[in-house]
mmJSON file of the N, C-alpha and C atoms, coordinates in Angstrom:
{"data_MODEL":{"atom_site":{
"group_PDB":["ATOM","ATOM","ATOM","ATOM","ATOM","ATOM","ATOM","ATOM","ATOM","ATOM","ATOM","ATOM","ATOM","ATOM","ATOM","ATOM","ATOM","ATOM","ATOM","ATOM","ATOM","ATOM","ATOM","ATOM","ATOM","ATOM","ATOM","ATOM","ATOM","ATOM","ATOM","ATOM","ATOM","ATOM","ATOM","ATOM","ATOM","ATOM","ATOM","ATOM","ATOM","ATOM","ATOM","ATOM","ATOM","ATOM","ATOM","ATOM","ATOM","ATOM","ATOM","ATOM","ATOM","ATOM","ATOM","ATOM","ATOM","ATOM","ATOM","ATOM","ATOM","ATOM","ATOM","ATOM","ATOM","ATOM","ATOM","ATOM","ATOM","ATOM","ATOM","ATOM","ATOM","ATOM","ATOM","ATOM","ATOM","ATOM","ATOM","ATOM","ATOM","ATOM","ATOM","ATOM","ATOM","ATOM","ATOM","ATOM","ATOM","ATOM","ATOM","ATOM","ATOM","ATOM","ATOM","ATOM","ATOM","ATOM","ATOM","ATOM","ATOM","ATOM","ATOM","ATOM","ATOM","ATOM","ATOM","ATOM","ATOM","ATOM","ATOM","ATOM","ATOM","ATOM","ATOM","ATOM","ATOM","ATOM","ATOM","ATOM","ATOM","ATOM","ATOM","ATOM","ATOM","ATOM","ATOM","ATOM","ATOM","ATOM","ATOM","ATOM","ATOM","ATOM","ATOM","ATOM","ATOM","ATOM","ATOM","ATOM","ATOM","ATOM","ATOM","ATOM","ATOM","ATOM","ATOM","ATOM","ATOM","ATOM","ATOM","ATOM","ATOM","ATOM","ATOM","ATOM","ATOM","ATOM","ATOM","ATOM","ATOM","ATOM","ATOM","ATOM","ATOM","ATOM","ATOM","ATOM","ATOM","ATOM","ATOM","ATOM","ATOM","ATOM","ATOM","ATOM","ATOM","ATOM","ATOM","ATOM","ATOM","ATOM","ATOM","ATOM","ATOM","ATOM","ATOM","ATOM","ATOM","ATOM","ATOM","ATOM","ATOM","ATOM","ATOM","ATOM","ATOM","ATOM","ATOM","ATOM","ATOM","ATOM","ATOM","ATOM","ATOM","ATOM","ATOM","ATOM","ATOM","ATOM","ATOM","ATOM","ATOM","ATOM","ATOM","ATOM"],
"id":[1,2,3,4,5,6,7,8,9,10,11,12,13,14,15,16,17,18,19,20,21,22,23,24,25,26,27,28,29,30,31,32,33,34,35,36,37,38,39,40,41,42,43,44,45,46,47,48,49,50,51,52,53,54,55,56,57,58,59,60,61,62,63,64,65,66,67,68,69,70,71,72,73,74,75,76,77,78,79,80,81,82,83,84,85,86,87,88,89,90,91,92,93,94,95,96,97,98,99,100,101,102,103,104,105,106,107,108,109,110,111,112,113,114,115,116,117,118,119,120,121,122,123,124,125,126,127,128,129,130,131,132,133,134,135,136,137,138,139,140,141,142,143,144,145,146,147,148,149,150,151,152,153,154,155,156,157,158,159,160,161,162,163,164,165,166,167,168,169,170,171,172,173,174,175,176,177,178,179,180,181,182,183,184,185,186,187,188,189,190,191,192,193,194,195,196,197,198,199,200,201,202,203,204,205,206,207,208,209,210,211,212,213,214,215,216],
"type_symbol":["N","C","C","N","C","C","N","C","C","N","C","C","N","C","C","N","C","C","N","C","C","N","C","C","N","C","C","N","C","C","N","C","C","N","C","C","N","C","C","N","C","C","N","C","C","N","C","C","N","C","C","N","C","C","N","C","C","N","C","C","N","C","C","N","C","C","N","C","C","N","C","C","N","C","C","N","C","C","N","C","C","N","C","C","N","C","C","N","C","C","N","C","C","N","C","C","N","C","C","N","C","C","N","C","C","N","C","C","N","C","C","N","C","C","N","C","C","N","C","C","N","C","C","N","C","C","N","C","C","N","C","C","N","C","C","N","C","C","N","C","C","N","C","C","N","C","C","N","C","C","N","C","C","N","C","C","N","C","C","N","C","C","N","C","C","N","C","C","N","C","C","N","C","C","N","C","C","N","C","C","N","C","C","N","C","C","N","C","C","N","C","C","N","C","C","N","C","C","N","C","C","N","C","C","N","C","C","N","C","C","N","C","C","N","C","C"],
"label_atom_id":["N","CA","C","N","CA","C","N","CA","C","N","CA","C","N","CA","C","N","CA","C","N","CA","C","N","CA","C","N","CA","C","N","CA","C","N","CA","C","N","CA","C","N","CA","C","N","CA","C","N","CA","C","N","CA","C","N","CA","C","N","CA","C","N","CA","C","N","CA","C","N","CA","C","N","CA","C","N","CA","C","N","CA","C","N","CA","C","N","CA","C","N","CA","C","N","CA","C","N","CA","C","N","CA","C","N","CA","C","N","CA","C","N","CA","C","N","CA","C","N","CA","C","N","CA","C","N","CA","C","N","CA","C","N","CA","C","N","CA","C","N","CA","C","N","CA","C","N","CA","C","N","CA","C","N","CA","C","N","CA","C","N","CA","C","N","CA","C","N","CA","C","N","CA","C","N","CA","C","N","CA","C","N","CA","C","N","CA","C","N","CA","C","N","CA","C","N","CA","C","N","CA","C","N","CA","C","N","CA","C","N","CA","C","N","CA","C","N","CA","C","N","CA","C","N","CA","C","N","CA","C","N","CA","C","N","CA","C","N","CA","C","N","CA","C","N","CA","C","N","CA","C"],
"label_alt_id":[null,null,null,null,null,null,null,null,null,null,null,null,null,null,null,null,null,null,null,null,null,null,null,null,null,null,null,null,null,null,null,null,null,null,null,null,null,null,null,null,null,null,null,null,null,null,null,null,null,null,null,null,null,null,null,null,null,null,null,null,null,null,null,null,null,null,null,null,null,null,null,null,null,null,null,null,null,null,null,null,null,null,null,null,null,null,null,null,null,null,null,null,null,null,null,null,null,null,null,null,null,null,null,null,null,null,null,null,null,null,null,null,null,null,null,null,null,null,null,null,null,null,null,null,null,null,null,null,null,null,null,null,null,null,null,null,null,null,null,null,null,null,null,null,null,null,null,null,null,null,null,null,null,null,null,null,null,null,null,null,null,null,null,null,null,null,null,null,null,null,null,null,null,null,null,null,null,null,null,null,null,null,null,null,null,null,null,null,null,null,null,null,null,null,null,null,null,null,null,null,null,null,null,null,null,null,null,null,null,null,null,null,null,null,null,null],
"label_comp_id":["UNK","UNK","UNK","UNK","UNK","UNK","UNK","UNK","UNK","UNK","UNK","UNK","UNK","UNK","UNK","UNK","UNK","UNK","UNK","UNK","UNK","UNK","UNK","UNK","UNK","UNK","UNK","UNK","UNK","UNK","UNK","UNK","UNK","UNK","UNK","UNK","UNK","UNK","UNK","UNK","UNK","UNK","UNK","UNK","UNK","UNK","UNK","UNK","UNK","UNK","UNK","UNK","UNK","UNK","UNK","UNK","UNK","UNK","UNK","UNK","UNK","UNK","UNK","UNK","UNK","UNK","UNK","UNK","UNK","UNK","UNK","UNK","UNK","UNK","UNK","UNK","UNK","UNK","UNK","UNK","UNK","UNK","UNK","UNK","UNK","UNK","UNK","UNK","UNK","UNK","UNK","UNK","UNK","UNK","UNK","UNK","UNK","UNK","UNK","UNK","UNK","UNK","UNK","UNK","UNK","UNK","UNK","UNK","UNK","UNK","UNK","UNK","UNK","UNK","UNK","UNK","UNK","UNK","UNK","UNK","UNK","UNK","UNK","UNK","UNK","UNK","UNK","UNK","UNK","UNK","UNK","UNK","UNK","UNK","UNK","UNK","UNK","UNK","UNK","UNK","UNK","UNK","UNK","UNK","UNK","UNK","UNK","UNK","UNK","UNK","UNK","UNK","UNK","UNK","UNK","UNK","UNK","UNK","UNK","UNK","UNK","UNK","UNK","UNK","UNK","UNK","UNK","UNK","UNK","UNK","UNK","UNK","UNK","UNK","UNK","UNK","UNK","UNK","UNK","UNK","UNK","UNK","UNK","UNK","UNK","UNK","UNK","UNK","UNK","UNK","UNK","UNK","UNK","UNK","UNK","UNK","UNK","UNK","UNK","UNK","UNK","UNK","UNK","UNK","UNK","UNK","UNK","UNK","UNK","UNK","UNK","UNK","UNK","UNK","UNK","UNK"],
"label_asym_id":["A","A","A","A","A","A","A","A","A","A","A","A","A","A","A","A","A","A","A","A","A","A","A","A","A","A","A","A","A","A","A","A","A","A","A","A","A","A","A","A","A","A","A","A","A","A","A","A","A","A","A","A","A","A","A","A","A","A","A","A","A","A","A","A","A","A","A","A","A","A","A","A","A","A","A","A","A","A","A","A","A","A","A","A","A","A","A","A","A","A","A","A","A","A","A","A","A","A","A","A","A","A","A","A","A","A","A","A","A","A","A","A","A","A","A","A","A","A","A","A","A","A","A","A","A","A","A","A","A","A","A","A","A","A","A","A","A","A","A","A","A","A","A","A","A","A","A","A","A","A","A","A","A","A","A","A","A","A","A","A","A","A","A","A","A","A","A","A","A","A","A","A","A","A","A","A","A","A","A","A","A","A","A","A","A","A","A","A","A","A","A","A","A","A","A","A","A","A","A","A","A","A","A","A","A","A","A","A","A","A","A","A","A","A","A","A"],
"label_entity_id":["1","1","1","1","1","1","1","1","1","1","1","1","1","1","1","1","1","1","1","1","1","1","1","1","1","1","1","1","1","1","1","1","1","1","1","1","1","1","1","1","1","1","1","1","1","1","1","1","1","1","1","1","1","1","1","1","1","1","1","1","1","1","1","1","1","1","1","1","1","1","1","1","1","1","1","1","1","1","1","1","1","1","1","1","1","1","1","1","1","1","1","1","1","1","1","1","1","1","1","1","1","1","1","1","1","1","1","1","1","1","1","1","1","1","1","1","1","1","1","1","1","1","1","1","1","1","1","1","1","1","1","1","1","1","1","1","1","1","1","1","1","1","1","1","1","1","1","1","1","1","1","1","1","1","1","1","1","1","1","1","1","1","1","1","1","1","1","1","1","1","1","1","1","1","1","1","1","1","1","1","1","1","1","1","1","1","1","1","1","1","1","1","1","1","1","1","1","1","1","1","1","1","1","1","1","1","1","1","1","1","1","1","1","1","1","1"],
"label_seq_id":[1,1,1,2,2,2,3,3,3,4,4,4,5,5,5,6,6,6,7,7,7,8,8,8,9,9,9,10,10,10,11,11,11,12,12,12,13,13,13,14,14,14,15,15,15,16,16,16,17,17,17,18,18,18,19,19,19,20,20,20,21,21,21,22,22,22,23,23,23,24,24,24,25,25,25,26,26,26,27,27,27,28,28,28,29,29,29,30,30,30,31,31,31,32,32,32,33,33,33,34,34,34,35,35,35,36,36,36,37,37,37,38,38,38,39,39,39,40,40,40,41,41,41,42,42,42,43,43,43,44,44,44,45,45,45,46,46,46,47,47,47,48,48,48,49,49,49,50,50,50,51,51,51,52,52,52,53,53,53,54,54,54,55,55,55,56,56,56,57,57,57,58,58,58,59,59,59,60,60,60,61,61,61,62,62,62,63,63,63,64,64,64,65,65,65,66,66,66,67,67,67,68,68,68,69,69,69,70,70,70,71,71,71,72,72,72],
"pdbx_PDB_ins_code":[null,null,null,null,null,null,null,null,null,null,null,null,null,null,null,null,null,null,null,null,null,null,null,null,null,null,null,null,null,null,null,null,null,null,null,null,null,null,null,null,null,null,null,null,null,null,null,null,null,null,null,null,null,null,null,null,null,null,null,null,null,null,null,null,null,null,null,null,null,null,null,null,null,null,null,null,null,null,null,null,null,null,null,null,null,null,null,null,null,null,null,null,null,null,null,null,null,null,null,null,null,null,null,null,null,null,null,null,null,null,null,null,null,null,null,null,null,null,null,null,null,null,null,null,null,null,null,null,null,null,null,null,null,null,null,null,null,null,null,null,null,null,null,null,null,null,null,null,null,null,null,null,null,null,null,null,null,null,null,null,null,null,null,null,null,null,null,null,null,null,null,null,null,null,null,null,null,null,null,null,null,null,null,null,null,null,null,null,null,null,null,null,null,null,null,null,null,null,null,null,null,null,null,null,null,null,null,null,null,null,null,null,null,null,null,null],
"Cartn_x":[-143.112,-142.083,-140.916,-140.581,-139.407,-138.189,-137.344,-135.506,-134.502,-134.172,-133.252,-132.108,-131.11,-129.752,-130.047,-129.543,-129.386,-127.724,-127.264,-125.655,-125.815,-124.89,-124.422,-123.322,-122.976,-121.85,-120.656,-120.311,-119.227,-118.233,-117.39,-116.026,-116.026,-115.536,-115.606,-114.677,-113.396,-112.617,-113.211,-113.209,-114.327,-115.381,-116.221,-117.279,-116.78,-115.909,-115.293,-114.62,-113.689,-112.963,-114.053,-115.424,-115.985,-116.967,-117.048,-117.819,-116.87,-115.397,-114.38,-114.507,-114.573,-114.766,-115.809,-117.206,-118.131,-118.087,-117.066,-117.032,-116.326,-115.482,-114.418,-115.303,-116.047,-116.799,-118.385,-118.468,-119.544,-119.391,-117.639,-117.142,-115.824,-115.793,-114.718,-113.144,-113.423,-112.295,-112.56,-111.714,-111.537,-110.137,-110.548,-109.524,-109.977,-109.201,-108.459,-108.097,-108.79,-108.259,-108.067,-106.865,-105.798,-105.206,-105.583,-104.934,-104.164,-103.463,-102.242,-102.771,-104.113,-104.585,-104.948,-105.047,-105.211,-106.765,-107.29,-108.445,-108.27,-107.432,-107.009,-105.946,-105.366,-104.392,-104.634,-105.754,-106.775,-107.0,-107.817,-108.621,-107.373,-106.951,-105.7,-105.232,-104.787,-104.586,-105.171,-106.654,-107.398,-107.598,-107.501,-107.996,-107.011,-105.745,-104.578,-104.264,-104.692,-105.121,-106.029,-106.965,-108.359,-107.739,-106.76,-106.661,-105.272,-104.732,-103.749,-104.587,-105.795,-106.673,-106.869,-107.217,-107.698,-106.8,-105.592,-104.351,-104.253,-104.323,-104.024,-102.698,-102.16,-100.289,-100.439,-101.524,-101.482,-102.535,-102.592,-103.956,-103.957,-105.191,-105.823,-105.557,-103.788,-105.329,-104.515,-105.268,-104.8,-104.479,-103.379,-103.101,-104.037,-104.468,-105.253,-105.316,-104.589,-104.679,-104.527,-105.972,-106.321,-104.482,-103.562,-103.088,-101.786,-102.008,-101.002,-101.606,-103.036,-103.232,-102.494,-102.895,-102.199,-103.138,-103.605,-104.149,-103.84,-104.17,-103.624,-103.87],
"Cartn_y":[4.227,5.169,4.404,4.914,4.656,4.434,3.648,4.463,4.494,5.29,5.561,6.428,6.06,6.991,7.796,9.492,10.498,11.133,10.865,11.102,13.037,13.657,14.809,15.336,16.094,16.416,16.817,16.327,17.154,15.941,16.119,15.438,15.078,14.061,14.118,14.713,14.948,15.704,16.856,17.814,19.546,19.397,18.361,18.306,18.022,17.69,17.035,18.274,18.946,19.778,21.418,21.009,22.826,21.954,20.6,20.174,20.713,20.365,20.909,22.06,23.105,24.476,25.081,24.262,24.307,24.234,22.549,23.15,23.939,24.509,25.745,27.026,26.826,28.454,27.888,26.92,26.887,26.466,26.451,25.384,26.648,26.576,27.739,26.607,25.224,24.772,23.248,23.069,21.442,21.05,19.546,18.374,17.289,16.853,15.792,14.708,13.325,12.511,11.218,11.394,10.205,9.271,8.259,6.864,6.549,6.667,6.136,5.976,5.106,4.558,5.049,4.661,5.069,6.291,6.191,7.156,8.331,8.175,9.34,10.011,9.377,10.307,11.283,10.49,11.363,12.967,12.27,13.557,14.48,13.884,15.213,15.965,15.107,15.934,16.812,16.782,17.418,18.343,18.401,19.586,20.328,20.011,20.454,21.969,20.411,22.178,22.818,22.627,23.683,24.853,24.56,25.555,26.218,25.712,26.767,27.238,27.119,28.211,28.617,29.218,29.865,30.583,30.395,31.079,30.695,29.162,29.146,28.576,28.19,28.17,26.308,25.72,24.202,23.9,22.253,22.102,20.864,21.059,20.164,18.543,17.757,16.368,15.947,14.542,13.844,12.332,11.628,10.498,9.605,8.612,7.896,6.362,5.58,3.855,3.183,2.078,1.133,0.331,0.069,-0.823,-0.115,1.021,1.365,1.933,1.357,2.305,0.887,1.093,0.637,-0.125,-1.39,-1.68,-2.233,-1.516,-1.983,-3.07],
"Cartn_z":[97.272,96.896,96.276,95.011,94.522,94.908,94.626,95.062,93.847,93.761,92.086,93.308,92.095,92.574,91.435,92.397,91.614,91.494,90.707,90.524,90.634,91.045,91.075,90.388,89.511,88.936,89.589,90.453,91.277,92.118,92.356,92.713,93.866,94.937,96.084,96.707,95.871,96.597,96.923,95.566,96.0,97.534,97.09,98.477,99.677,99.816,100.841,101.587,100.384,101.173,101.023,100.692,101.044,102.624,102.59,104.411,105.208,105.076,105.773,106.401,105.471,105.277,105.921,105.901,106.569,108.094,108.297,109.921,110.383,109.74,110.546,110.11,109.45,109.455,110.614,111.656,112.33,113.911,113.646,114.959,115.22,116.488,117.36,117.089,117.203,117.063,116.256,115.388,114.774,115.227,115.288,115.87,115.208,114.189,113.85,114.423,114.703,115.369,114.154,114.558,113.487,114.193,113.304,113.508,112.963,111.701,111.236,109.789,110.155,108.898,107.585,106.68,105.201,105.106,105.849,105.543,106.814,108.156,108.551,108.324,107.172,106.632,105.571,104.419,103.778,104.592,105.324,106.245,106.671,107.179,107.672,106.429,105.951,104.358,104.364,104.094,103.141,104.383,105.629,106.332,106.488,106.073,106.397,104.982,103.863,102.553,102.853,103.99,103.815,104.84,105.496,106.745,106.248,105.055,104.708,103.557,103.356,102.266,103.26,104.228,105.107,105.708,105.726,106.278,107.883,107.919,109.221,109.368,110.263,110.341,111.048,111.305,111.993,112.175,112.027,112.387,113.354,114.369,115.744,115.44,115.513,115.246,116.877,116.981,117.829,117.304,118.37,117.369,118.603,117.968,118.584,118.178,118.531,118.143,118.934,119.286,120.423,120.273,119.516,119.817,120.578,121.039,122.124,123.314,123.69,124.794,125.459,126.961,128.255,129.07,129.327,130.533,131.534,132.417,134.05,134.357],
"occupancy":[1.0,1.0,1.0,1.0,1.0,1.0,1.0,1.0,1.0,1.0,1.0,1.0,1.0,1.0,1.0,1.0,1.0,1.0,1.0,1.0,1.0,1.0,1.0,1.0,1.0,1.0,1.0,1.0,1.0,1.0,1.0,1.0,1.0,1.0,1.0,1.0,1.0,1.0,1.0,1.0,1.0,1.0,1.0,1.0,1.0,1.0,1.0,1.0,1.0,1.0,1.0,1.0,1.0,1.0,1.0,1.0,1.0,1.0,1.0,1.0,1.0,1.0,1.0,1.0,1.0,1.0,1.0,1.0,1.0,1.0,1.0,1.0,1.0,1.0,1.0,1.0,1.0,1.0,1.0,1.0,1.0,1.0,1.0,1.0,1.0,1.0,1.0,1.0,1.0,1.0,1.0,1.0,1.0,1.0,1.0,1.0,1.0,1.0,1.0,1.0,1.0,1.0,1.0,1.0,1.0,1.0,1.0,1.0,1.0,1.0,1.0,1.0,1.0,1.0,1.0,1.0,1.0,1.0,1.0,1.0,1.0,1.0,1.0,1.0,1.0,1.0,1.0,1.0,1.0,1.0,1.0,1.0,1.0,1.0,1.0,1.0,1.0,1.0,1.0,1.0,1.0,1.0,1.0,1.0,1.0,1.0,1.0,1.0,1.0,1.0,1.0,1.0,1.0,1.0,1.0,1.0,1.0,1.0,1.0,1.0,1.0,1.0,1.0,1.0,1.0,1.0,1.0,1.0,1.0,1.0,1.0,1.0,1.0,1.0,1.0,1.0,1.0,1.0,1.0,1.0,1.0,1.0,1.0,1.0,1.0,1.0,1.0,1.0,1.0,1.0,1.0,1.0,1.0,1.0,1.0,1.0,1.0,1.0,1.0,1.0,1.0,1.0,1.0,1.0,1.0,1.0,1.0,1.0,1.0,1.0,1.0,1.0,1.0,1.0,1.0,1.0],
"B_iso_or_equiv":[0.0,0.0,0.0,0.0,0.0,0.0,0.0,0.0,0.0,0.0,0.0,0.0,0.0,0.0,0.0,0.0,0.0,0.0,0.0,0.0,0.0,0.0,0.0,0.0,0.0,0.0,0.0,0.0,0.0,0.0,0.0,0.0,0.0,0.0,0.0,0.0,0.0,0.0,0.0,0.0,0.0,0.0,0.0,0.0,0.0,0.0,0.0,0.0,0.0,0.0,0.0,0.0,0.0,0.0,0.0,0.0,0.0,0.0,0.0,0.0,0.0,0.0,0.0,0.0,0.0,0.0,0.0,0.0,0.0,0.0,0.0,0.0,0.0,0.0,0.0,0.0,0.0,0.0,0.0,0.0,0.0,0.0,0.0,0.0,0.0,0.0,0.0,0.0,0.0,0.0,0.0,0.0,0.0,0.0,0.0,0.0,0.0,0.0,0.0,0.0,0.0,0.0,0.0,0.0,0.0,0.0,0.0,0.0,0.0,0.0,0.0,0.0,0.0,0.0,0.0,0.0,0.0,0.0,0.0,0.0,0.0,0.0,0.0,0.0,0.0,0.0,0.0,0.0,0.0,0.0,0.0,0.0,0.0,0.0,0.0,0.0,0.0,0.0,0.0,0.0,0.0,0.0,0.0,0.0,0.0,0.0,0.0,0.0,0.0,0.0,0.0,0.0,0.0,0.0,0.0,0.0,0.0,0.0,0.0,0.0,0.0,0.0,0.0,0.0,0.0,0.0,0.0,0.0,0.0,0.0,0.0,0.0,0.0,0.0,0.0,0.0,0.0,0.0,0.0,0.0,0.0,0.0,0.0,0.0,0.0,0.0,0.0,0.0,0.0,0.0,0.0,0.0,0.0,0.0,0.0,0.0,0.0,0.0,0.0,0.0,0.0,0.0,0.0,0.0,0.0,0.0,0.0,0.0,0.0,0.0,0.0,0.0,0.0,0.0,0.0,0.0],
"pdbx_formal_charge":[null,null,null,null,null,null,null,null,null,null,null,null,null,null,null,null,null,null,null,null,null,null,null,null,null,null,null,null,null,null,null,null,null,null,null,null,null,null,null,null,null,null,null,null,null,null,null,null,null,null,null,null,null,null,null,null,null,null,null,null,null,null,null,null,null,null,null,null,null,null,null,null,null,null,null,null,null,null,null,null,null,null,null,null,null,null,null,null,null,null,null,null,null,null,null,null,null,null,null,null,null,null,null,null,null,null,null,null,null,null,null,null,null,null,null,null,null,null,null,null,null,null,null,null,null,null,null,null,null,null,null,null,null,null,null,null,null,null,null,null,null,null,null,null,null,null,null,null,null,null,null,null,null,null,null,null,null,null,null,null,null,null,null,null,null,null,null,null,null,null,null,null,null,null,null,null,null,null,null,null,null,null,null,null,null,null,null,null,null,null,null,null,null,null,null,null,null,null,null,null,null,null,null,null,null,null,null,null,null,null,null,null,null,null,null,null],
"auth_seq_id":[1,1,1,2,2,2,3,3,3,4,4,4,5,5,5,6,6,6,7,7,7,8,8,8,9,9,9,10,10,10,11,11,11,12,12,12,13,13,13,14,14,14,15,15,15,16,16,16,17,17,17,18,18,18,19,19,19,20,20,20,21,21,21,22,22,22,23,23,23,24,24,24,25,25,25,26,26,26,27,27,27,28,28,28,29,29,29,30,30,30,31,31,31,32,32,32,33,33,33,34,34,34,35,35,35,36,36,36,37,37,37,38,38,38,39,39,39,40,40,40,41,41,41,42,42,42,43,43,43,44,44,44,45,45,45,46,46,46,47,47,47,48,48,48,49,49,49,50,50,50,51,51,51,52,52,52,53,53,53,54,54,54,55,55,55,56,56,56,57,57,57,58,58,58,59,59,59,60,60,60,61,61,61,62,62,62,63,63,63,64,64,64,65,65,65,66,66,66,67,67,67,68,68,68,69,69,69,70,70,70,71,71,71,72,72,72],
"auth_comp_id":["UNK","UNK","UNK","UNK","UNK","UNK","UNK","UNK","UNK","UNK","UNK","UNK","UNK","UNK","UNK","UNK","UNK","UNK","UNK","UNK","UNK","UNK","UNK","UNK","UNK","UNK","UNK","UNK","UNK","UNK","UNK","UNK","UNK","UNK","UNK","UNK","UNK","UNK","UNK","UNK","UNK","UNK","UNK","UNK","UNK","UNK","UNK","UNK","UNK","UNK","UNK","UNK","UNK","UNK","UNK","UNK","UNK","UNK","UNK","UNK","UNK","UNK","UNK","UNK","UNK","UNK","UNK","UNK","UNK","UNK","UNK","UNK","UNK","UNK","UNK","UNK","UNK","UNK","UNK","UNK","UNK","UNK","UNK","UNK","UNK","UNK","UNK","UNK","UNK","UNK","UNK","UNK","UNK","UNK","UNK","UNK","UNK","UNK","UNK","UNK","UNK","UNK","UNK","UNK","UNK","UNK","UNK","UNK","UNK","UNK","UNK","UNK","UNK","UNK","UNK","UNK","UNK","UNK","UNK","UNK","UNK","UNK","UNK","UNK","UNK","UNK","UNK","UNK","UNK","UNK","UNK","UNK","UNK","UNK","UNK","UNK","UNK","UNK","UNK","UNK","UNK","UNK","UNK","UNK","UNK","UNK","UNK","UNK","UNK","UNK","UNK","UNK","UNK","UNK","UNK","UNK","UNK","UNK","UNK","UNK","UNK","UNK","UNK","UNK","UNK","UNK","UNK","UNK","UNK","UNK","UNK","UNK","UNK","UNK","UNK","UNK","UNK","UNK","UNK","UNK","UNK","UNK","UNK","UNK","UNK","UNK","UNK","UNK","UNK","UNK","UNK","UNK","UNK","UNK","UNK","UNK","UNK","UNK","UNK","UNK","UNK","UNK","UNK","UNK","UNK","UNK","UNK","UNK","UNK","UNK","UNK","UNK","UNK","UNK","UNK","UNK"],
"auth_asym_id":["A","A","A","A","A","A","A","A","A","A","A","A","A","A","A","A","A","A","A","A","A","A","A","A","A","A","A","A","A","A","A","A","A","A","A","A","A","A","A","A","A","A","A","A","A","A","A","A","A","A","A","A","A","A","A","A","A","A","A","A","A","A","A","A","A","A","A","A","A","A","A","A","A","A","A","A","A","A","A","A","A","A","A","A","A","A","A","A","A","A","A","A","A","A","A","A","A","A","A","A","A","A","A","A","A","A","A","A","A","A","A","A","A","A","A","A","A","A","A","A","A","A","A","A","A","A","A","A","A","A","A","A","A","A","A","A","A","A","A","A","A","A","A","A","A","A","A","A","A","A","A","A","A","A","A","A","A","A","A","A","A","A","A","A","A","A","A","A","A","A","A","A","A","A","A","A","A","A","A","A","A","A","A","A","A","A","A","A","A","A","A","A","A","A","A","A","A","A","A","A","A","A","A","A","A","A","A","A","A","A","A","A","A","A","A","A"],
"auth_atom_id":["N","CA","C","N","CA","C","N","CA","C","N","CA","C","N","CA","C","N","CA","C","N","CA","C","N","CA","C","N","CA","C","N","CA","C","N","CA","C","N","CA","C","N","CA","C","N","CA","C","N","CA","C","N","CA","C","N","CA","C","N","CA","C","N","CA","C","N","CA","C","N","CA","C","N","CA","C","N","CA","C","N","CA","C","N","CA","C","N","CA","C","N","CA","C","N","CA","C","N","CA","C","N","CA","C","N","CA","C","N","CA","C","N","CA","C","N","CA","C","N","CA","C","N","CA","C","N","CA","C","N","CA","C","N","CA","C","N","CA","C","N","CA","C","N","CA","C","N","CA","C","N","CA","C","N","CA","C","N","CA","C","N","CA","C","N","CA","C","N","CA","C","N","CA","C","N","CA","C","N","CA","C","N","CA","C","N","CA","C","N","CA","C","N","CA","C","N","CA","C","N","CA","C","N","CA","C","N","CA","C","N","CA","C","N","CA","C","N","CA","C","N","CA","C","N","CA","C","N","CA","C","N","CA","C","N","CA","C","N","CA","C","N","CA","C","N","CA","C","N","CA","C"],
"pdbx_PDB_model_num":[1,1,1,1,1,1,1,1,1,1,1,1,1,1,1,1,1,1,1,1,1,1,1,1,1,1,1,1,1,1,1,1,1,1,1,1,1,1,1,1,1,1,1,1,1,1,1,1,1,1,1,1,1,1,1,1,1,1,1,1,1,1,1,1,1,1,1,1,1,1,1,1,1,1,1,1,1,1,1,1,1,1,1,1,1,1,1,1,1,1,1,1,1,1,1,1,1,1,1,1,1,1,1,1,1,1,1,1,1,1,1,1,1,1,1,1,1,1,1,1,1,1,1,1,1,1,1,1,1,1,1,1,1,1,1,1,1,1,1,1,1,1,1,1,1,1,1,1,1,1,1,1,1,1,1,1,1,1,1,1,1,1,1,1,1,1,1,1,1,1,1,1,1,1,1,1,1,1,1,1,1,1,1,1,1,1,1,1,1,1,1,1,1,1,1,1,1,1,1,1,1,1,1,1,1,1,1,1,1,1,1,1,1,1,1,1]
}}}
């Protein structure tokens, strides 16, 4: 069996934000867990425009970065 890449005409932003879309039309609740960093700020972004297309008023994240938890 072969392997070739098959390119798709379409944007990653668009796909990105109709997966989005996908889980709030299959999931009772989404949460966002953000780190600070350059690609969970992306994501929040982009779920943040999908849920004011949707008419929602906030969205789930949590902040989450190993370099402030606490050990005893």
């Amino acid at each position: 069996m072969s392997r070739y890449k098959q390119f798709i005409n379409r944007d990653v932003y668009s796909v990105a934000k109709e997966r989005i879309h996908h889980l709030y039309d299959i999931h009772d609740t989404v949460v966002v867990c953000f780190s600070g960093g350059k690609d969970s700020q992306v994501l929040l972004h982009l779920v943040w425009e999908v849920a004011q297309e949707r008419g929602l008023k906030f969205v789930n994240a949590v902040f989450d970065h190993d370099e402030f938890m606490l050990n005893p």
